[in-house]
C-alpha positions in Angstrom: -10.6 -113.1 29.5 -9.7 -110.3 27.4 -7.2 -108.0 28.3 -10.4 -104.9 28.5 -11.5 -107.0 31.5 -8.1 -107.2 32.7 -7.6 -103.5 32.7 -11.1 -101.6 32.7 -11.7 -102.7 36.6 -8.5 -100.6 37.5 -9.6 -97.4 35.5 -12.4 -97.4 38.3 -9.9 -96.0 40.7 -8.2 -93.5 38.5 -8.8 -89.7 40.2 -9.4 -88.6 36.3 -13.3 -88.5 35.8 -12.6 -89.9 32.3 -11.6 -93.1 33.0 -14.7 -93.4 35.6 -16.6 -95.5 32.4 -19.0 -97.8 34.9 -20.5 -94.3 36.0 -20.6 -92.2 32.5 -22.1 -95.0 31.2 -24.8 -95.6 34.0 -25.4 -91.8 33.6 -28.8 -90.3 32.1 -28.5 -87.3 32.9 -30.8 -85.3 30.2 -33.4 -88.5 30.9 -32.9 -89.4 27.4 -33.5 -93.0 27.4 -36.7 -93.4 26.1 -35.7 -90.2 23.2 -32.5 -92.6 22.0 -34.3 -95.8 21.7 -36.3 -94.5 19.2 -33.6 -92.3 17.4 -32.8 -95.6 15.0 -36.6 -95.9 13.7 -36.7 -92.3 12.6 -32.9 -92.3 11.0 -34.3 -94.8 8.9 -37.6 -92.8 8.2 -35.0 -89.6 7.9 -37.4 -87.3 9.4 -35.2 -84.6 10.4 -38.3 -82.8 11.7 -38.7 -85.5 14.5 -35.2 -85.2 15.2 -35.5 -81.6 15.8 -38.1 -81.9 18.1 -35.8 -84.8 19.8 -32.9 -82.5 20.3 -35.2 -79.5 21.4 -36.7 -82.0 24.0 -33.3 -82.6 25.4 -31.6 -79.6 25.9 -31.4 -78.5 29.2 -31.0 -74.9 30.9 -27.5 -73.6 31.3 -28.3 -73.5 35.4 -28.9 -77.4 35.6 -26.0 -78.4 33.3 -23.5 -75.9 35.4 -24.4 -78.2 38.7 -23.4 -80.8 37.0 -19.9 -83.5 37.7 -17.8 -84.0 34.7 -19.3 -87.6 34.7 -23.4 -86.3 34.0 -21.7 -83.8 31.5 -20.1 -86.4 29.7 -23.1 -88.1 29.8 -24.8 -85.0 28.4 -22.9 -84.5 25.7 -22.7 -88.2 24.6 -26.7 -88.0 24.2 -27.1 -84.6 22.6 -24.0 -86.2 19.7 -26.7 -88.9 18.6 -29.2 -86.4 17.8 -26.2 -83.8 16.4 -24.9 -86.5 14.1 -28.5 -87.4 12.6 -29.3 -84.2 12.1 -26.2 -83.5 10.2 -26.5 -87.4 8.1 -29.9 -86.3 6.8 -28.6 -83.0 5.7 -29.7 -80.5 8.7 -26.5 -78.3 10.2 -27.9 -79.2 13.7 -26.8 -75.9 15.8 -29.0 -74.1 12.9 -32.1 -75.9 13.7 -32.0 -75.8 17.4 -29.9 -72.5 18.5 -30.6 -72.6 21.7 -28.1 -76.1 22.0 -25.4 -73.7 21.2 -24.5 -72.2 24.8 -25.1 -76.0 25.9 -22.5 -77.8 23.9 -20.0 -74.4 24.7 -21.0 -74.9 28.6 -19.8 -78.8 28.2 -17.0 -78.5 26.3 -16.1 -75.8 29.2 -17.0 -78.4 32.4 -15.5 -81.6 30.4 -12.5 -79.6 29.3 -13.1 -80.8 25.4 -14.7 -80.4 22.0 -18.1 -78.6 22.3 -19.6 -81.7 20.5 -19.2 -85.7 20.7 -16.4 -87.6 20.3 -15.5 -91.3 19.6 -15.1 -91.9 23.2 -18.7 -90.6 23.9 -19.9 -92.9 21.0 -17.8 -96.1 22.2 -16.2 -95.9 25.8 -18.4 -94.0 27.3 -21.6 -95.3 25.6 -24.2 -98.0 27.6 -24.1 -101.2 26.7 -27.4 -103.7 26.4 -30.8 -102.2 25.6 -29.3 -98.4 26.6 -26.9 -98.5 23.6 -27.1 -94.9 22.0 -26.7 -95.7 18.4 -28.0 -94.8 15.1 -29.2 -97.4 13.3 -29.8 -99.5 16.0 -28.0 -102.2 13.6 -26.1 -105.2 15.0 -23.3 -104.0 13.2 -23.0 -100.9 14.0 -22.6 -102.0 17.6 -19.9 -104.7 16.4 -17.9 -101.3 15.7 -18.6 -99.5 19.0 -17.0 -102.8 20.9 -14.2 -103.0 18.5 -13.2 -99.3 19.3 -14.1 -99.4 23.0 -12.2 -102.7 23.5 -9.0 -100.3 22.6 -9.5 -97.6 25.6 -8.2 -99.8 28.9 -5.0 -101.0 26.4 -4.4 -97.3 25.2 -4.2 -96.0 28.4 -2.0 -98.7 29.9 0.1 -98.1 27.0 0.6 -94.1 27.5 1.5 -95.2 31.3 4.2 -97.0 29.7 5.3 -94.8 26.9 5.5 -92.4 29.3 7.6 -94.3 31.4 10.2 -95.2 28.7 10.4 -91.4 27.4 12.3 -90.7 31.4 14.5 -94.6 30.5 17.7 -95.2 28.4 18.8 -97.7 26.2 21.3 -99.8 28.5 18.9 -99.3 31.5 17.1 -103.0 31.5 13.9 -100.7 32.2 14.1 -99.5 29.0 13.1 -103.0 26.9 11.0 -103.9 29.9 8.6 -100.9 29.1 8.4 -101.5 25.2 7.8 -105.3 26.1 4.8 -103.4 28.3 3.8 -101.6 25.6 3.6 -104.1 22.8 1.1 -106.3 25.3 -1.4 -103.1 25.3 -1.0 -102.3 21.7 -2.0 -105.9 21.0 -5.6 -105.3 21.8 -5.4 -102.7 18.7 -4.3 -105.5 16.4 -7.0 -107.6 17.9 -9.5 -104.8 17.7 -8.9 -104.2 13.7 -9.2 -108.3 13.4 -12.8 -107.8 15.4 -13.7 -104.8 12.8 -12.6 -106.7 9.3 -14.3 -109.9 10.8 -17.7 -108.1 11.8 -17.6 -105.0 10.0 -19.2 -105.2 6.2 -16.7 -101.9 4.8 -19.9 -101.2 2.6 -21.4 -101.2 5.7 -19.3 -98.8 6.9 -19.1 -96.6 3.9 -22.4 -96.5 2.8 -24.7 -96.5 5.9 -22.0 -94.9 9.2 -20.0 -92.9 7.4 -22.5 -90.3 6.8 -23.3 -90.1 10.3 -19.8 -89.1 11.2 -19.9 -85.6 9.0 -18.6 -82.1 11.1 -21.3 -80.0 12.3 -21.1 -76.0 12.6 -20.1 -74.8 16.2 -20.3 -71.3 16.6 -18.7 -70.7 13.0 -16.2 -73.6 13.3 -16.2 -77.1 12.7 -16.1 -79.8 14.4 -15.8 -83.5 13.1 -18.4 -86.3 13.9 -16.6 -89.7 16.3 -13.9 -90.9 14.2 -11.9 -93.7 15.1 -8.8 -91.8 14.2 -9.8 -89.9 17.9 -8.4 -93.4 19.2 -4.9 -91.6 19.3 -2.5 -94.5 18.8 -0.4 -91.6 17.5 0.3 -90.8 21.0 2.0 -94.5 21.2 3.8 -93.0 17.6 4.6 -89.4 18.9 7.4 -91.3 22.2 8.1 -94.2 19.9 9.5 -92.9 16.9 7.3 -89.7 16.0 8.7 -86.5 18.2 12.3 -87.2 16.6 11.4 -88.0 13.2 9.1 -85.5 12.0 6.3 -85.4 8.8 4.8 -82.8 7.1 1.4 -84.9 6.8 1.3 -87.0 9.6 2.7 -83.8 11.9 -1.0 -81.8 10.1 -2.9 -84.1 10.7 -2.2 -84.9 14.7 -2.0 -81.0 15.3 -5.6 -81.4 14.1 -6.8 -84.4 16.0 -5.3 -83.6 19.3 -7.9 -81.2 20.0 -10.2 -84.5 20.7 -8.3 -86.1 22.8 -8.9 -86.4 26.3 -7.2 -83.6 28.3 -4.9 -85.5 29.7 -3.7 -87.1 26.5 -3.0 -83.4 24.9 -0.8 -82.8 28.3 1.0 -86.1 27.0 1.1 -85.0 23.4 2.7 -81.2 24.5 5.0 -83.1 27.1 6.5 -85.3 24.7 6.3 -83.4 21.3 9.4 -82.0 20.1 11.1 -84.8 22.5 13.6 -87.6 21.9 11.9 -90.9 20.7 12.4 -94.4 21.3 14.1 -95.1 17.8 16.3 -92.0 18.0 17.6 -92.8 21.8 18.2 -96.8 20.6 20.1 -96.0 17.3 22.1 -92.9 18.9 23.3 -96.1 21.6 24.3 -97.9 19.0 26.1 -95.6 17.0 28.6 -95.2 19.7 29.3 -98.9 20.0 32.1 -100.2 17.9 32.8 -104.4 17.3 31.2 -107.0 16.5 29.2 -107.3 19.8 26.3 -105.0 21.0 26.0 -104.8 24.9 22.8 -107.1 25.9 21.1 -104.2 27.2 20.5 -103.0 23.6 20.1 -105.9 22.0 17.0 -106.8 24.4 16.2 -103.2 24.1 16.4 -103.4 20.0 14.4 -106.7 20.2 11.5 -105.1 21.9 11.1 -102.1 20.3 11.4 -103.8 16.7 8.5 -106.0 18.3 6.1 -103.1 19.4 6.7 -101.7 16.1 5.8 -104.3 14.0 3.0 -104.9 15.7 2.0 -100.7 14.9 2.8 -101.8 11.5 0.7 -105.2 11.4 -2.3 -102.8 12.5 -1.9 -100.0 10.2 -1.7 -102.5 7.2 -4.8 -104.0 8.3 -6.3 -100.8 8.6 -5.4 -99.3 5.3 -6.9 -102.5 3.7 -10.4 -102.0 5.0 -10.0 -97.8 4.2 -9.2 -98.6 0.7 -12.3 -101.6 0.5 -14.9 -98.5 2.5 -13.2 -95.7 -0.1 -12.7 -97.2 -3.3 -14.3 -95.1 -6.2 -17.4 -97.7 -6.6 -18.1 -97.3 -2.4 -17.0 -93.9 -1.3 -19.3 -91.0 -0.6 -16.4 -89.1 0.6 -13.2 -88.5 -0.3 -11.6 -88.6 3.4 -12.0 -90.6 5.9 -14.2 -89.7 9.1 -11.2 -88.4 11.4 -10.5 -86.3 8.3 -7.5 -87.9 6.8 -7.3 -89.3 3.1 -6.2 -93.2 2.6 -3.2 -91.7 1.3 -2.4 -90.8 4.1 -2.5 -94.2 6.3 -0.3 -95.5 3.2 2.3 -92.8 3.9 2.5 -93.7 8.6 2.8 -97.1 7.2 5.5 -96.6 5.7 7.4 -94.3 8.2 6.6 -97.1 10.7 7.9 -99.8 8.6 10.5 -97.4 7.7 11.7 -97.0 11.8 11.4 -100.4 12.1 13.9 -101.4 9.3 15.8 -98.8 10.7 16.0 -100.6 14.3 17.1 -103.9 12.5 20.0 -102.3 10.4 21.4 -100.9 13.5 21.5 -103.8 15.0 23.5 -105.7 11.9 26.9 -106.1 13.0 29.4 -104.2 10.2 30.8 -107.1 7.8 34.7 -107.3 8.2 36.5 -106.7 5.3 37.8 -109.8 3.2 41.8 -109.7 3.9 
């Protein structure tokens, strides 16, 4: 049993329509079944005229979409971002070819409270699975990376409940390595879902033939990227961890511009937190004050743990940067950032600041050698 099936069931009862994934998914609510299923046949004939009259064909009037729940709008959204992001692969700015989408996506992005356009989560979470899979090459592989980012989603969230938790703990409280012991169980389905994606996942694959579908499109005179798995925000895990404390120029850039895809309750997390005292900082502060040979065992536990959650951060980011530099290597790329907009370079530099926090939680611990008499 994986820990998705562990957690998923219990999102069902979350008040936050979001997290209702049984019902997005079930949800057609532009009738776009039949559309979708053929979506993969004409990528691969790249007839953007067909596409055109797809997306046409789909777009609803501003009345219907303004009855709908946040659920069917979801839905909505999720099914006009397969035709968006075809469009866009085969060189058509989408929003230019079929205008009247425009006060649709603005209307969705108002009801769902997001992007005016699809994000990761409409392309993986929220996406059906079996023979109603919105994808666009239809490819086996291409759903081998949908799972391997929607396996993430029920860990993620677990993992903010307990971030968020140990941002209100202390050091010496035993809560305190308790929650980061919490939190390294959740962030293990990342490291498992990066193993999925390098075992399943071709990066010429990835490069050559999804990539493209995963440019920015033109809203209204700004733009917006395509599903990126950098949407996943394990940064939020970062920001309470060591981020808020121990700022980046980069890293700090690039999550002001990728929190604007998160879900809305995540950005609540990301402005509650930001600018806050992290994990690292609290520990090391503790420790600083203690003098002797022997740490209390509050922060020793509490040291073990968050050195644990940390490597594990590290152990996916390493993994990570090794398929980015295999999918954007000079002889692969087609572009020269990734698709959440951030260049390889710059997964090199958050590994290091997370190997750097985590050396920094081992040194603390070190007891001071006593001088030779």
């Amino acid at each position: 049993m994986s820990l998705y099936d562990v957690v998923e069931p219990g999102l069902v009862t979350c008040a936050e329509p979001r997290y209702r994934i049984a019902e997005i998914r079930a949800a057609d609510p532009l009738g776009a079944d039949a559309v979708l299923a053929a979506v993969p046949g004409i990528n691969r004939d790249a007839d953007t005229a067909a596409l055109t009259v797809a997306l046409r064909a789909l777009v609803p009037d501003l009345d219907r979409v303004a009855g709908w729940s946040v659920v069917e709008a979801l839905a909505g959204m999720r099914d006009l971002g397969v035709l968006l992001g075809s469009l866009k692969r085969h060189g058509t700015e989408p929003v230019a070819a079929v205008p009247e989408v425009l006060p649709v996506l603005e209307e969705l992005a108002r009801r769902t409270d997001m992007v005016p356009r699809d994000t990761v989560h409409h392309y993986t979470t929220w996406n059906p699975l079996g023979r109603r899979r919105r994808s666009y090459t239809g490819s086996e592989t291409e759903a081998h990376l949908q799972d391997a980012v929607r396996m993430v989603f029920p860990g993620l969230v677990a993992a903010l409940g307990t971030c968020g938790e140990l941002a209100r703990l202390e050091p010496y409280d035993p809560g305190f390595a308790c929650a980061l012991d919490r939190t390294a169980q959740h962030v293990q389905s990342m490291v498992d879902s990066i193993d999925f994606t390098v075992a399943h996942v071709a990066p010429e694959f990835f490069a050559r033939t999804l990539r493209p579908y995963f440019e920015g499109i033109d809203v209204a005179g700004r733009e917006y990227l395509g599903p990126a798995a950098a949407q996943v925000p394990l940064w939020l895990v970062d920001l309470t961890l060591w981020q808020s404390d121990r700022p980046d120029r980069r890293y700090d850039a690039f999550l002001d511009e990728s929190v604007r895809y998160s879900l809305p309750s995540w950005r609540a997390f990301h402005a509650r937190h930001r600018g806050g005292v992290s994990a690292v900082g609290k520990l090391t502060a503790a420790l600083s004050w203690e003098s002797g040979h022997r740490t209390p065992p509050a922060l020793t536990a509490a040291a073990v743990s968050l050195a644990r959650v940390l490597r594990l951060l590290k152990t996916f980011r390493a993994r990570h940067l090794g398929i980015a530099r295999k999918a954007y290597h000079d002889d692969l790329r087609l572009y020269e950032t990734g698709s959440g907009g951030a260049p390889v370079a710059l997964l090199r530099a958050v590994l290091d600041l997370t190997r750097d926090n985590e050396n920094l939680v081992r040194r603390a611990t070190v007891p001071p050698r006593t001088p030779a008499a």
